[in-house]
C-alpha positions in Angstrom: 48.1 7.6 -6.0 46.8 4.0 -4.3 43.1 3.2 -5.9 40.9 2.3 -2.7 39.6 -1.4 -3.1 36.3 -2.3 -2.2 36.2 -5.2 0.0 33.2 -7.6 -0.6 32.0 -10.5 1.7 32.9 -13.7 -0.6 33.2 -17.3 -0.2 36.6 -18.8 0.7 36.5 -20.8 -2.4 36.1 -17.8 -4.7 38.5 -15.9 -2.6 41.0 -18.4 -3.0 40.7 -18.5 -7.0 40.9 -14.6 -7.0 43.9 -14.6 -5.0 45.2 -17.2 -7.1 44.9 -15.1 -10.9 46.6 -13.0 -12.4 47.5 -9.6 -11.9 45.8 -8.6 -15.6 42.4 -10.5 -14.0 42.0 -9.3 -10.5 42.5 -5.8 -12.3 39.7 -6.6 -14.5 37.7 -8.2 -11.2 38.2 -4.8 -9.8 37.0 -2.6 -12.4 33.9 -4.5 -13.0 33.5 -3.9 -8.6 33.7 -0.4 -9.3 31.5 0.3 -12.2 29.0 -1.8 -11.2 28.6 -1.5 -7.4 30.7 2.2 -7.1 27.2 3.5 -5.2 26.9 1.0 -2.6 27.9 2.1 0.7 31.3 1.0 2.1 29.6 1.1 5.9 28.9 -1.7 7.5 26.1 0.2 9.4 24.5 1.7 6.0 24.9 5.2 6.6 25.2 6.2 3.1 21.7 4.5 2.4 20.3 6.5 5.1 21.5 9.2 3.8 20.0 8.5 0.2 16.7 7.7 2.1 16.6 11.0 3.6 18.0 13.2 0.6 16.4 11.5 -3.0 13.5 8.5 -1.9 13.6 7.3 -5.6 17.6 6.8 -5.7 17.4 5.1 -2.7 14.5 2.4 -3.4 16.2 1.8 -6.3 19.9 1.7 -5.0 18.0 -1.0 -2.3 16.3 -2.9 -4.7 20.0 -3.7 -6.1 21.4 -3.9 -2.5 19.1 -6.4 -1.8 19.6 -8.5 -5.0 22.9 -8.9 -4.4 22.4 -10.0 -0.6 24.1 -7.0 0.8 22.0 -6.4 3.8 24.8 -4.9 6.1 24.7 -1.4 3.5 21.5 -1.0 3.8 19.2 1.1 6.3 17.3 -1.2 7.9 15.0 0.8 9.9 14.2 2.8 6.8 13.5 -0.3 4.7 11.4 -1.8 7.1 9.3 1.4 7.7 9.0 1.6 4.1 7.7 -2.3 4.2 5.2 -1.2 6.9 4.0 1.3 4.8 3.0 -0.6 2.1 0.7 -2.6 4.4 -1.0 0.8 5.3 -1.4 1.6 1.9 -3.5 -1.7 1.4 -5.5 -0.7 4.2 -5.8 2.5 3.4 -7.2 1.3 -0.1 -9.7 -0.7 1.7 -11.0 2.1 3.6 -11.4 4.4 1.0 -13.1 1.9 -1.1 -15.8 1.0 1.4 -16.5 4.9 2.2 -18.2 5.4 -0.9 -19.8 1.6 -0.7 -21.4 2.7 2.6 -22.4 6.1 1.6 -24.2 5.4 -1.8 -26.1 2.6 0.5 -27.4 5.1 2.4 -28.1 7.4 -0.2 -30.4 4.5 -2.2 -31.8 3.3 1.4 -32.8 7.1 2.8 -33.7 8.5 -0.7 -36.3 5.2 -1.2 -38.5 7.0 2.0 -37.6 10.7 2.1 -36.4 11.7 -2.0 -38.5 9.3 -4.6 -37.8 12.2 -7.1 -34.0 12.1 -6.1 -33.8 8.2 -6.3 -35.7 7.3 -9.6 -33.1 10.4 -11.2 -30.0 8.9 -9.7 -30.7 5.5 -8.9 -28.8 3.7 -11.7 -25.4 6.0 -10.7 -25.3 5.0 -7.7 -26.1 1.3 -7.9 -22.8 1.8 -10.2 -21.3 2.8 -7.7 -21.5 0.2 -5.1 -21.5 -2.2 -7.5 -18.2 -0.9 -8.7 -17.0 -0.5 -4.7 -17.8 -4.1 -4.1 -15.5 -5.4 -7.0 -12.7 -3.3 -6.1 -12.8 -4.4 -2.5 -13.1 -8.0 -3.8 -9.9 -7.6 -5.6 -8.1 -6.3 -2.7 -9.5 -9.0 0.0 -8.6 -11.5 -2.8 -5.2 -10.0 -3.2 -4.3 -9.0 0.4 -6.5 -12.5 2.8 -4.9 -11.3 5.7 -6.9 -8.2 5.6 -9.6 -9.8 5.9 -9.8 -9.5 9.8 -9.4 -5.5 9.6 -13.1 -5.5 7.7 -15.1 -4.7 10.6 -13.0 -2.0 12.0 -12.4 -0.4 8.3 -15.9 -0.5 8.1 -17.1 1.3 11.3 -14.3 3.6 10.5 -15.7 4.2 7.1 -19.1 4.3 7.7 -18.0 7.6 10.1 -17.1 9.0 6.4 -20.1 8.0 4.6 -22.6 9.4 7.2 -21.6 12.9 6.7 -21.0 12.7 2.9 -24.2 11.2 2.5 -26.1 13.5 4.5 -24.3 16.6 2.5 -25.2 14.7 -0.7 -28.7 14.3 0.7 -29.3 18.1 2.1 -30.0 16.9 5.4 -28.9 17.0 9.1 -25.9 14.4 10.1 -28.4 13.9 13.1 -31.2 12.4 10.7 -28.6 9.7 9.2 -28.3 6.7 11.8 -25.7 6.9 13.8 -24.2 3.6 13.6 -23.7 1.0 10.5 -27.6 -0.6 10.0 -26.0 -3.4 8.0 -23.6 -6.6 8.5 -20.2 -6.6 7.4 -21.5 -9.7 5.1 -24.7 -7.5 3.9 -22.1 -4.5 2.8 -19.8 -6.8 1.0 -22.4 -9.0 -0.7 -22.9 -8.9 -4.6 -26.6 -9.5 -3.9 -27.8 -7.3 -1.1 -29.5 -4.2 -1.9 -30.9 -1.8 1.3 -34.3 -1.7 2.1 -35.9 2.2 2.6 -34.5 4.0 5.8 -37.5 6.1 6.8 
């Protein structure tokens, strides 16, 4: 039975010294091929990493990670890789988001509870300056990691603060209605290591 030879996009030079070995070497060229790239996918179009994509999403990052190191892009799924890509952008907004929920809500909680719950603030006062303290840092990191992100602030925020009204006001005991409506702070007032709220009455 004929062994099927995998075909691989190489130089003319290096195809010209294969060609011109031995029979003993290009065997031994081959074998290497096969043990060590068997899983690629012999379609130009990547169908077989689609297919990896869609059965085993583990396999296939890690059967791309290898495609890509060795500059095979025509076997890999494209539009799954760059979905994938995409989605790691999300995640980093998604991060930002969920850290600045809590920011916003224990701001509320130390501003609303200074006028309407002295007993509730002076009890949990120190956890929830923790808190936001501990929000801030963590949103520092991923500004300082992620610049470009920097520009989605203001609408992470508002979208956050949407989050942080109601958990506050279940927190609190009190009507959504009673917690204002919108943001009372600046994006630079939220973020800022030194800016603590003043009582909401």
């Amino acid at each position: 039975m004929a062994t099927a030879m995998l075909t691989l996009p190489v130089p003319r030079e290096v195809a010209q010294t294969y060609a011109a070995s031995n029979t003993q070497i290009q065997q031994g060229i081959q074998q290497m091929i096969s043990n060590g790239l068997g899983f690629f996918s012999h379609s130009p179009s990547g169908e077989d990493n689609h297919a990896r994509y869609e059965k085993d999403f583990y396999d296939w990052t890690q059967k791309t990670a290898v495609l890509i190191r060795a500059g095979r892009w025509y076997a890999i799924d494209r539009e799954a890789l760059a979905e994938e890509v995409e989605s790691l952008g999300k995640s980093e907004q998604r991060e930002l988001s969920n850290r600045l929920s809590p920011l916003l809500e224990h701001l509320l909680k130390l501003s609303m509870a200074a006028s309407r719950f002295p007993h509730d603030l002076s009890r949990a006062e120190r956890g929830w300056r923790a808190t936001v303290k501990t929000q801030r840092l963590r949103i520092a990191q991923v500004l300082r990691d992620n610049p470009s992100l920097r520009s989605t602030v203001q609408q992470a925020l508002e979208d956050a603060y949407a989050v942080a009204r109601v958990q506050a006001a279940a927190a609190l005991d009190i009507e959504e209605d009673t917690v204002p409506e919108r943001c009372p702070w600046t994006q630079d007032e939220v973020l800022h290591a030194d800016f603590w709220p003043e009582a909401i009455p």
